[in-house]
C-alpha positions in Angstrom: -97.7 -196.3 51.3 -96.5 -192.8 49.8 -99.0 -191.6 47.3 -97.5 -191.3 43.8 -97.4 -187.7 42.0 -99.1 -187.9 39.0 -98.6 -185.4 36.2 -100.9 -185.7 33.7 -100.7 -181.6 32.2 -99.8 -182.2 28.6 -96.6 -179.4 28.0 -94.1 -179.8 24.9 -91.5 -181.8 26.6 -94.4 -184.6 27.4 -95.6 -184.3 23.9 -92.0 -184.5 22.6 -91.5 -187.8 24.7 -95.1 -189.1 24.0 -93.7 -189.1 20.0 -90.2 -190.8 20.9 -91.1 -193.5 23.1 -94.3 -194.3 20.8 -92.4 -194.7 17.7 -89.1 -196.8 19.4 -92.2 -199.0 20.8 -93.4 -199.5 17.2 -89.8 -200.0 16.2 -88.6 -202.1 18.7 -91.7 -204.4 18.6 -91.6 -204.5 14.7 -88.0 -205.9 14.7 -89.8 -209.5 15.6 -89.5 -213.1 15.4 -92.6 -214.6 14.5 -95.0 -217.5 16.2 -97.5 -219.9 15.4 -100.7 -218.8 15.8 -101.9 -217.8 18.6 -98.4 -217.0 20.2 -98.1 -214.0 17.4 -94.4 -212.1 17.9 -91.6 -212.5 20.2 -90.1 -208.8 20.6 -88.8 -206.1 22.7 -91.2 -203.2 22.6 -92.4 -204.3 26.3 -89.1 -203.1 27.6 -89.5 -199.7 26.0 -93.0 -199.9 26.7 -92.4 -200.4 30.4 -89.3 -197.3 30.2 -91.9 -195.3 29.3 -94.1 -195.5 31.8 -91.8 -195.6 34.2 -89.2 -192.9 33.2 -92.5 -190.8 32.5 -95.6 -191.4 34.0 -99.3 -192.5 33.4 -99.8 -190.3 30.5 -96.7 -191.0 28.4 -96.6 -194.9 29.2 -100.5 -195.2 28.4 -100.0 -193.1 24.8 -96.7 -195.0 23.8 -97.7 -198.6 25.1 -101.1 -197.9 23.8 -99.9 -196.3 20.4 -97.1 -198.0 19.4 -98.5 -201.4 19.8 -101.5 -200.7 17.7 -99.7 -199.4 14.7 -97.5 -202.3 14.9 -100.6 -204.5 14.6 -102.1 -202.3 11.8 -98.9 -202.7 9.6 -95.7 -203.2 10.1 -92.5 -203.1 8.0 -91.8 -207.0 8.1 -95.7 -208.9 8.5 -98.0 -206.0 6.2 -101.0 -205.8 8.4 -101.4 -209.8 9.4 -102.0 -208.5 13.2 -104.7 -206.2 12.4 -107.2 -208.2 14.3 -104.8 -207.3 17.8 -105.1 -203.6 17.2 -108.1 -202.9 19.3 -107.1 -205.8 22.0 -103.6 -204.2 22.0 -104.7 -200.2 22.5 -107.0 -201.1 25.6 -104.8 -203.4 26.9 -101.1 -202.3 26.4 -102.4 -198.6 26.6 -104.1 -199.7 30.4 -100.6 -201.2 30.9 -99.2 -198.8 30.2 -101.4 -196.0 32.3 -100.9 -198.8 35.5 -97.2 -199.1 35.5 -96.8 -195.3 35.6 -99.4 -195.0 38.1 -97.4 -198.0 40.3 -93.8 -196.4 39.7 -93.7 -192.5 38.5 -92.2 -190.3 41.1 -91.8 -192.6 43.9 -88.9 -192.9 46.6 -88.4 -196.6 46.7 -87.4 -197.0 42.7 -86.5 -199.8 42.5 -89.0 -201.6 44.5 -92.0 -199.8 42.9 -90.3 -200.2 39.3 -90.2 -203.7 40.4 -93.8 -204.4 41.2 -94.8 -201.9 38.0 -93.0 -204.4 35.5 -94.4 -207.6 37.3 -97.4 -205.9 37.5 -97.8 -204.9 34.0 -96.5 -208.3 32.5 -99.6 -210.1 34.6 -102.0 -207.2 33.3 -100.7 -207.7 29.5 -100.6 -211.9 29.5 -104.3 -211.7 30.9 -105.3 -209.4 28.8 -104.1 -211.1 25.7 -104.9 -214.4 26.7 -108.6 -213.6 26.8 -108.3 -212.2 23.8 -106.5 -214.8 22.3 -109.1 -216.9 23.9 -112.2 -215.8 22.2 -110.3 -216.0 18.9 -108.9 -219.3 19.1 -110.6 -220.9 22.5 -108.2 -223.2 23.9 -105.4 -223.2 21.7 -104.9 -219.8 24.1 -103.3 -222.0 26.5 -100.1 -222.2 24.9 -99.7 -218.5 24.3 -100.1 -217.5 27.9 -97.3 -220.4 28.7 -95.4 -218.5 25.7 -95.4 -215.1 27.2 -95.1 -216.1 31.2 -91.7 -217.3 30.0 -91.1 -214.8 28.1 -92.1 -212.3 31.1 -89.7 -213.7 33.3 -86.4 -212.9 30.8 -88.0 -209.3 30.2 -88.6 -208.1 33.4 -85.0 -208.7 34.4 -83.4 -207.4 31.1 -86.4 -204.0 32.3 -84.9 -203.5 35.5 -81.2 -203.8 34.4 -82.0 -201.6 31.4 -83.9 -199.1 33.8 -81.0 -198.8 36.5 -78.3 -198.6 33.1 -80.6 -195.3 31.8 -81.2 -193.5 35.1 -77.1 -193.9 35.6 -76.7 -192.2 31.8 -79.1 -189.4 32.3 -78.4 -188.6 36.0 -81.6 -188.9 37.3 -84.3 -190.9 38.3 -87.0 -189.4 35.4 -87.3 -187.7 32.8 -90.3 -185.6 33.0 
């Protein structure tokens, strides 16, 4: 298997990126429909959250995933600060996720393929994650979250890879750092 190249030198134009994909995470995960407990939020902020790992690397994805997720739980424009009690589930977890998916698909050959395994990757590594989480705060009613967001996985990792093919066409090029 050919070994991925990971930058992980901070420079302005990483910074620059860490800032923009962390706030559209926040943004696109605010703009939410809610659940019963435990199932919290139905958003999009995994597909920007997966973007920016993938478009780039370890470093940006685990800052943005990491990041944006957790301010969304500490408050956010349309629930105040109801999902404060995810914020440090969500940091180690989404930020890991984050870290992992770059790791899997920054700078390889096979794009597709390793963007591929990244998002699956990431979606197992995120519905675990929360489920045990969820599962030492509400025991068993878990259960029904992790059905929740294995359906949901399914619908976002195809609109990922559509959306990931759709950006590399606009900007000409496989990544952006």
């Amino acid at each position: 298997m050919q070994e991925a190249k990971t930058e992980t030198k901070i420079n302005p134009r990483r910074t620059a990126y860490m800032g923009v994909f962390t706030a559209l995470v926040y943004v696109t995960t605010s703009i939410s429909i809610p659940m019963p407990p435990p199932l919290g939020v139905w958003h999009m902020g995994n597909l920007v959250s997966f973007l920016s790992a993938i478009l780039c690397g370890p470093v940006v994805g685990a800052f943005a995933c990491g990041v944006g997720a957790t301010l969304f739980d500490v408050w956010n424009p349309l629930w105040g600060s109801s999902f404060s009690v995810y914020a440090p589930a969500s940091l180690i977890i989404r930020g890991s996720m984050g870290y992992v998916l770059g790791l899997i698909a920054y700078k390889r050959e096979n794009i597709r393929k390793y963007a591929t395994i990244a998002v699956v990757a990431g979606h197992l590594w995120k519905n675990i994650g929360y489920f045990i989480y969820d599962y030492l705060l509400y025991g068993s009613a878990a259960f029904f979250d992790l059905t929740s967001l294995s359906i949901k996985s399914i619908f976002e990792i195809i609109l990922t890879i559509a959306t990931l093919e759709a950006v590399r066409r606009k900007i000409g090029r496989n990544y952006l750092s």
